[in-house]
C-alpha positions in Angstrom: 91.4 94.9 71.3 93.9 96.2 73.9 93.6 95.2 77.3 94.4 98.3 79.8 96.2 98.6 82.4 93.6 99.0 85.1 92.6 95.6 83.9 95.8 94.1 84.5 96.3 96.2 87.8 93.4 93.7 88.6 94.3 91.0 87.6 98.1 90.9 89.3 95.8 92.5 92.4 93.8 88.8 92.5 96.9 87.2 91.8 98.9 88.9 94.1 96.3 88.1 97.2 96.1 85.1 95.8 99.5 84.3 96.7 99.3 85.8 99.9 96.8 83.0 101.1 98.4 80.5 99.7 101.5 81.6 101.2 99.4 81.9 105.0 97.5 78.5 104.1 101.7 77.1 103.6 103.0 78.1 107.3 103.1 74.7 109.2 105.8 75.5 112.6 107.4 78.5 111.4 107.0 81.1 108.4 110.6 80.1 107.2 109.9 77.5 105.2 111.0 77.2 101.4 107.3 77.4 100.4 106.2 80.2 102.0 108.9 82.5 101.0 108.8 81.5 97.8 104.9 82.8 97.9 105.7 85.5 99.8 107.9 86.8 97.2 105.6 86.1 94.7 103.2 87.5 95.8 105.6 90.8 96.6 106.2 91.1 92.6 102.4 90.7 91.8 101.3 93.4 94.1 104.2 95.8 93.5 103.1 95.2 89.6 99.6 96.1 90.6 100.8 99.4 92.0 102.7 100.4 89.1 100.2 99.3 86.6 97.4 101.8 89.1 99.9 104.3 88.9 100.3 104.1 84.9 96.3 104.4 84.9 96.6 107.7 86.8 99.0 109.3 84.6 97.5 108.1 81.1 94.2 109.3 82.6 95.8 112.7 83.4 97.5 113.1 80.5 94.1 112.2 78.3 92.6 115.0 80.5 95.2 117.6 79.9 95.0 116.9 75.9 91.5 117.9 76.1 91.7 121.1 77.8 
């Protein structure tokens, strides 16, 4: 069975906020700390993933609906 990719758009969605509070949960003094960029960014690649993996969704679901017309 094939997973989708609305169901990984999820799942790099969690991840992606995921990393986001771990990244707030990191700042001690100042946000420009190794850790927190390196969450930051992490958390930049999961969520941009997440967006392209929605988008994919769209057009699949499109395309499906324009094959039955």
């Amino acid at each position: 069975m094939r997973i989708s990719p609305l169901m990984h758009a999820y799942l790099y969605l969690f991840i992606g906020l995921l990393f986001v509070y771990f990244a707030f949960e990191a700042i001690e003094d100042t946000v420009y700390n190794p850790l927190t960029i390196f969450l930051t960014v992490l958390a930049t690649f999961d969520l941009g993933a997440s967006y392209r993996l929605f988008k994919l969704h769209v057009k699949i679901k499109n395309k499906k609906k324009d094959q039955k017309k």
